[in-house]
C-alpha positions in Angstrom: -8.9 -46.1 -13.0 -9.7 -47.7 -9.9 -12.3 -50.7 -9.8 -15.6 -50.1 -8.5 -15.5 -52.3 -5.0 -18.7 -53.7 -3.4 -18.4 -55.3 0.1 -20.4 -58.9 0.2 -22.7 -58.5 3.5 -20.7 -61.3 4.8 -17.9 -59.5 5.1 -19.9 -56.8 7.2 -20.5 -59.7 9.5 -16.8 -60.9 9.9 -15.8 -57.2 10.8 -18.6 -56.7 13.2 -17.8 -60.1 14.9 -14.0 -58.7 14.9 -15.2 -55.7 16.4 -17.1 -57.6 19.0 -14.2 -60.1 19.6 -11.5 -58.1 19.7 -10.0 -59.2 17.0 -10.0 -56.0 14.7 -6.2 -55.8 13.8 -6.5 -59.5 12.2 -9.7 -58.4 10.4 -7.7 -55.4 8.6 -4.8 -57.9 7.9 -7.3 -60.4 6.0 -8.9 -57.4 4.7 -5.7 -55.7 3.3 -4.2 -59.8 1.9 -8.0 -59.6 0.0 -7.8 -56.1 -1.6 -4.5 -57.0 -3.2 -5.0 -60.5 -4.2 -7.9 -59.3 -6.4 -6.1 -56.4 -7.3 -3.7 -58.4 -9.1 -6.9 -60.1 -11.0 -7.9 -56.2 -12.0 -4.9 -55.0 -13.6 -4.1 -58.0 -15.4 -7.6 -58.1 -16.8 -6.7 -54.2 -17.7 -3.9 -55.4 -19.5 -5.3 -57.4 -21.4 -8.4 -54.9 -22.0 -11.2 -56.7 -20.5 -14.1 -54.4 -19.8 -14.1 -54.7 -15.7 -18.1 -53.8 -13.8 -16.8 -54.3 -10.5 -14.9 -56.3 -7.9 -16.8 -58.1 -5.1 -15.2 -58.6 -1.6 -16.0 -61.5 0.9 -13.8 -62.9 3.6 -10.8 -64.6 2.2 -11.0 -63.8 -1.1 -13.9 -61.8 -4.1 -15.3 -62.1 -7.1 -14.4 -59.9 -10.3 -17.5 -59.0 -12.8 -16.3 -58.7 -16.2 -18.3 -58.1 -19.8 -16.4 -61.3 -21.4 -18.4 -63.8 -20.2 -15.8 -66.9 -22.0 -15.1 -65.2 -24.7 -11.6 -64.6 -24.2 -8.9 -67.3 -25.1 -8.6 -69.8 -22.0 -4.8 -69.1 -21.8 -5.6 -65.3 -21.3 -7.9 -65.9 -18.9 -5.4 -68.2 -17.2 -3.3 -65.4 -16.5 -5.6 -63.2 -14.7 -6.9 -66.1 -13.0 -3.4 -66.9 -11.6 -2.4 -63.1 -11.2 -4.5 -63.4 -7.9 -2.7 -66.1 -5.8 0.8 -65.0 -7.1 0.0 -61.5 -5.0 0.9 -63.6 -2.0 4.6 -64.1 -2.9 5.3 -60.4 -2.9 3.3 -59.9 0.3 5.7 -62.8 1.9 8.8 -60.6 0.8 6.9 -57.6 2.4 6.6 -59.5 5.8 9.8 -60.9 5.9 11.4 -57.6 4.8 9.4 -56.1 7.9 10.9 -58.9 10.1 14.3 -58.4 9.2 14.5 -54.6 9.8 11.9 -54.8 13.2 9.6 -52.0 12.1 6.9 -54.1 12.7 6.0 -55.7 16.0 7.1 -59.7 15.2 3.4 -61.0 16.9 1.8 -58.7 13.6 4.4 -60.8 11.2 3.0 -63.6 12.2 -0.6 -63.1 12.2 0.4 -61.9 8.7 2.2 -64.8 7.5 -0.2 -67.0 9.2 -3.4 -65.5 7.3 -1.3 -65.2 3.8 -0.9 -68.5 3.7 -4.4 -69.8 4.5 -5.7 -67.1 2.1 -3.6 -68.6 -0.4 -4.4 -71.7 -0.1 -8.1 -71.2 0.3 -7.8 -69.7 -3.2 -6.2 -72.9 -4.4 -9.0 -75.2 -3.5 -10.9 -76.3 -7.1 -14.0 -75.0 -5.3 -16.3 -72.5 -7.1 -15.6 -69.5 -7.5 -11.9 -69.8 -6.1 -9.1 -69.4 -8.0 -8.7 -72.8 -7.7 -12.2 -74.1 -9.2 -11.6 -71.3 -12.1 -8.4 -73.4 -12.8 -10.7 -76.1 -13.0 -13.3 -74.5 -15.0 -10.4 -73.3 -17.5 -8.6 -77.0 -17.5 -11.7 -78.8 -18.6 -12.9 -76.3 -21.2 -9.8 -77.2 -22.7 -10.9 -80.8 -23.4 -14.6 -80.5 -23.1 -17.5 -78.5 -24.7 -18.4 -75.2 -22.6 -22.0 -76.5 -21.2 -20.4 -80.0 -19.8 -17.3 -78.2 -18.4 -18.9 -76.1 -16.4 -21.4 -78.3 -15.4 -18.5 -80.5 -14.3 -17.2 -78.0 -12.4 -19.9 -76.8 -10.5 -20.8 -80.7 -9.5 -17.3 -81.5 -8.6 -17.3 -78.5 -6.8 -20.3 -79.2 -4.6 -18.6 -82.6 -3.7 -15.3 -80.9 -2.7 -17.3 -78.4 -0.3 -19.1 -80.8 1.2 -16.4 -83.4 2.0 -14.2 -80.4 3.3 -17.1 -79.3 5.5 -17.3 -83.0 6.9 -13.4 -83.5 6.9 -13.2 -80.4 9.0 -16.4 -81.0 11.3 -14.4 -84.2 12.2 -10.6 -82.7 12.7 -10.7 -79.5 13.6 -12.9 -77.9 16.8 -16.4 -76.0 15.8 -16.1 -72.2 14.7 -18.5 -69.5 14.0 -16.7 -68.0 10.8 -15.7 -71.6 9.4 -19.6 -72.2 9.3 -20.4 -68.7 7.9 -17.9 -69.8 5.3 -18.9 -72.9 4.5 -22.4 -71.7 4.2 -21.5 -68.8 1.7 -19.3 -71.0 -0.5 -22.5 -73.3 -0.8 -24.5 -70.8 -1.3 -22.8 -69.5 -4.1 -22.6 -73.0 -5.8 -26.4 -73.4 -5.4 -26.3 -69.9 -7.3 -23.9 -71.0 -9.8 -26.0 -74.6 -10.1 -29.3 -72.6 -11.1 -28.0 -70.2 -13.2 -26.5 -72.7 -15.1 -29.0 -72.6 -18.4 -28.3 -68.4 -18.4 -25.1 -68.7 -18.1 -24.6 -71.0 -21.0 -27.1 -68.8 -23.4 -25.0 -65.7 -22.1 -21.8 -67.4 -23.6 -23.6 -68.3 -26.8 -24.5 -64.6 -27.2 -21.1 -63.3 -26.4 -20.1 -66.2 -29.1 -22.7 -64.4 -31.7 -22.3 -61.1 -31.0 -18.1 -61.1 -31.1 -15.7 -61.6 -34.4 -14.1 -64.7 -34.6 -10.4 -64.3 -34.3 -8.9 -65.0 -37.7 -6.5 -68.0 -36.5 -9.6 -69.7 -34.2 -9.0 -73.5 -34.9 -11.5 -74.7 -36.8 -13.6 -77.7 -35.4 -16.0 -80.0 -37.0 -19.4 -81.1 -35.2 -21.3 -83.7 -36.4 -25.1 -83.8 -36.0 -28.2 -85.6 -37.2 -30.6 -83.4 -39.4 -33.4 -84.1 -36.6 -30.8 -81.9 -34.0 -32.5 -78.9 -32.6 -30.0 -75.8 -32.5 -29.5 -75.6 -29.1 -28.4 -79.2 -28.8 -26.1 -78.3 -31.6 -24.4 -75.5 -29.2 -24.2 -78.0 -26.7 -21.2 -79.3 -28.1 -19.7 -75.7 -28.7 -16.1 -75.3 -27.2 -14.0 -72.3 -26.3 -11.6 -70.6 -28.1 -12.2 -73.1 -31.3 -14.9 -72.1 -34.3 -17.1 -74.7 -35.5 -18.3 -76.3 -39.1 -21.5 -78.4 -38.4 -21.9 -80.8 -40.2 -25.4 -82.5 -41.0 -25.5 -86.0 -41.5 -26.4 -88.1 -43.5 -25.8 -85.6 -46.4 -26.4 -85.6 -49.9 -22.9 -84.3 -50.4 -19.5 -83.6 -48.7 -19.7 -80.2 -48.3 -23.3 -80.1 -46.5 -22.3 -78.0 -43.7 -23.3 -74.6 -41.4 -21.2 -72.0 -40.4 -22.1 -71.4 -36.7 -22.5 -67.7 -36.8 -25.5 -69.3 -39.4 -26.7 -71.4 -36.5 -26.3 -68.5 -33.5 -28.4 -65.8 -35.9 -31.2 -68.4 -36.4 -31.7 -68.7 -32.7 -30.6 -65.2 -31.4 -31.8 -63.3 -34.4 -34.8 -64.9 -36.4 -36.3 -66.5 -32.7 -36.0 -70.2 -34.8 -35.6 -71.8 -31.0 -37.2 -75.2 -32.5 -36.0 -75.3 -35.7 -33.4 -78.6 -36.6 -30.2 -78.6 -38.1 -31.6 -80.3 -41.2 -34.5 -77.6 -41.6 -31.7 -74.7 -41.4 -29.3 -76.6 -43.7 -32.4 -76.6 -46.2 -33.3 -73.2 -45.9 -29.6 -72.1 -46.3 -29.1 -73.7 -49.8 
């Protein structure tokens, strides 16, 4: 089934300026490099079975809505993540193909190679919400709790974007779509920054409302009975269940399952209620 594809208005802008600029066959060429990179996001994700809403396009790269929200093992969402940038190699055997039998005028191979390789490593920056800052999104979520990883991210990926914009204010001469792009990968951190808090409450849910895989390592959290719950999930990681354990206890085996936890906040509304008060109420 073919993904449902929504065009980002700022693509409409970079094809109207292409129009306007003559500059239409380059447009298409982006345009075409774009389609399949995130292509090769889609039917990965459909191989694994992740439910896919839709794929966004913008200039030099998109944005694939799925219903997993993190909930999916980071090495399986490593794949599709990567699936996008290796689209590139085949596209380079394409071009070169192309080159070698002349069906293709040589000034189009180039523009072609020329914009698969910046789109390529555009992807690669550890920017949000490349390819790139994904990786880095994925890498720290490895080590780190979910809300401080992706907190990380979106901070370090801020910094990046802004010394880039500086770095290439300084180097390189002044350009109307390097501005619109800069602008819109701010944007979208700004986004990404205030949706922060939903985002993590939307992975807690995903958390409570899928089964546990059976061979989900197992990994202890250690609170004071005054915790609230939500402080509790704060230290929630992917792709690893959790034992929380209250302390001081009255005896070793004073502990909460976390599905306990995630019902008492999602289910029975207990937003304020501490660790110590659920551990009670659980006995």
């Amino acid at each position: 089934m073919v993904p449902q594809l929504h065009i980002h208005p700022i693509l409409w802008l970079f094809a109207l300026t292409a129009v306007l600029t003559g500059t239409l066959a380059e447009f298409l060429i982006i345009f075409f490099i774009v389609v399949v990179h995130e292509l090769g996001h889609y039917f990965t994700a459909k191989w694994y079975g992740w439910r896919i809403r839709k794929i966004n396009l913008w200039v030099f790269g998109g944005v694939m809505e799925t219903e997993e929200h993190s909930s999916r093992p980071i090495r399986e969402e490593a794949w599709i993540v990567v699936a996008g940038p290796l689209q590139h190699l085949w596209i380079y055997a394409m071009l070169f193909s192309f080159k070698e039998i002349s069906v293709v005028p040589a000034s189009i191979i180039e523009i072609g190679l020329l914009y698969n390789t910046t789109i390529l490593l555009f992807n690669l920056l550890p920017i949000w919400p490349l390819d790139g800052g994904k990786m880095v999104f994925l890498f720290l979520s490895y080590f780190f709790p979910f809300k401080l990883a992706h907190t990380m991210t979106i901070v370090s990926s801020i910094a990046f974007s802004l010394f880039a914009a500086v770095s290439f204010i300084l180097f390189f001469p002044f350009t109307l779509s390097a501005v619109m792009l800069t602008g819109f990968i701010l944007w979208e951190n700004r986004l990404e920054w205030k949706q922060r808090y939903y985002i993590f409450l939307r992975f807690l849910l995903k958390r409570y409302l899928t089964e546990t895989p059976e061979k989900s390592k197992i990994r202890p959290v250690i609170v004071s009975p005054s915790t609230r719950l939500l402080h509790v999930f704060f230290q929630f990681k992917r792709g690893q269940t959790h034992h929380i354990y209250v302390k001081p206890a009255k005896r070793g085996s004073d502990w909460l399952e976390e599905q306990t936890c995630l019902h008492a906040y999602f289910k029975l509304k207990q937003h304020q209620i501490s660790a110590g008060e659920l551990l009670s109420r659980s006995k």
